[in-house]
N, C-alpha and C positions, 0 to 999 in steps of 0.2 A: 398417180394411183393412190386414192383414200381408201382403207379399208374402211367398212363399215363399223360404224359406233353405234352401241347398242347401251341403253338407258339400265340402270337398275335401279329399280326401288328399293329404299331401307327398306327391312321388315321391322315395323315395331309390333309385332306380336302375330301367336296363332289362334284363331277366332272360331269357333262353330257356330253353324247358322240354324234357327230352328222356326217353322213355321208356328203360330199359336192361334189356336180357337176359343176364344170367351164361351161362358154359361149363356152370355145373351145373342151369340150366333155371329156375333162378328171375330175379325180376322186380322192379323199383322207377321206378313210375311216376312223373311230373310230377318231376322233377330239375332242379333250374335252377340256372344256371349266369350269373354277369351278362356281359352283352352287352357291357359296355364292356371286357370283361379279352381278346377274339377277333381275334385278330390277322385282319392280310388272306391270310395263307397261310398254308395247311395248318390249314384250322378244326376240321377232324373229329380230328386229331393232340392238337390243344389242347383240345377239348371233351374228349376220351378222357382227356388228365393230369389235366383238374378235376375229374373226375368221381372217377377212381382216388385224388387225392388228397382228397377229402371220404370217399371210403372208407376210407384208412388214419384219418383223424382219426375217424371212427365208431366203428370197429374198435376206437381207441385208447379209447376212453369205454364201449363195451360189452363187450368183451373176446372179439365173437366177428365176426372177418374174413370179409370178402366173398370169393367165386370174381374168378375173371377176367372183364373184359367182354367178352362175345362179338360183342353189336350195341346199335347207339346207332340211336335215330330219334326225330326231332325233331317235337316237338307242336307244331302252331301254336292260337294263342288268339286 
C-alpha cells in the first residue's frame, strides 16, 4: 500500500498578469510582472515602467520595438 505522492513546486515568486494594448492596435496577452517589485502608490505608473522596460530589453534581442502602451488591464488567475 503506496500512498500517493504529490509533487510540489518551489515558489520563486508572486507574479501579476496583465493584458496590453499598443497605440498601434496590437496586443500581448498574460505579462507578468512580480508582485513583490509594486509599490503602495501609483501601481498602474509602475506596472506601465515594467512593462515598457521588458519591452526595450525585447526590442534590444529582437531588433524590432514595440509601439506605445495605450492600456494595461489586469488578469486575475
Amino acid at each position: 500500500m503506496n500512498p500517493k505522492k504529490t509533487k510540489i513546486k518551489p515558489v520563486s515568486g508572486d507574479f501579476l498578469f496583465f493584458n496590453v494594448v499598443y497605440e498601434d492596435g496590437t496586443h500581448s496577452s498574460n505579462r507578468k510582472v512580480p508582485s513583490a517589485d509594486m509599490p503602495m502608490f501609483d501601481a498602474e505608473g509602475a506596472i506601465k515602467a515594467m512593462l515598457e522596460a521588458q519591452d526595450r530589453k525585447i526590442a534590444e534581442l529582437s531588433g524590432s520595438p514595440r509601439g506605445r502602451i495605450k492600456a494595461i488591464t489586469q488578469v486575475f488567475r
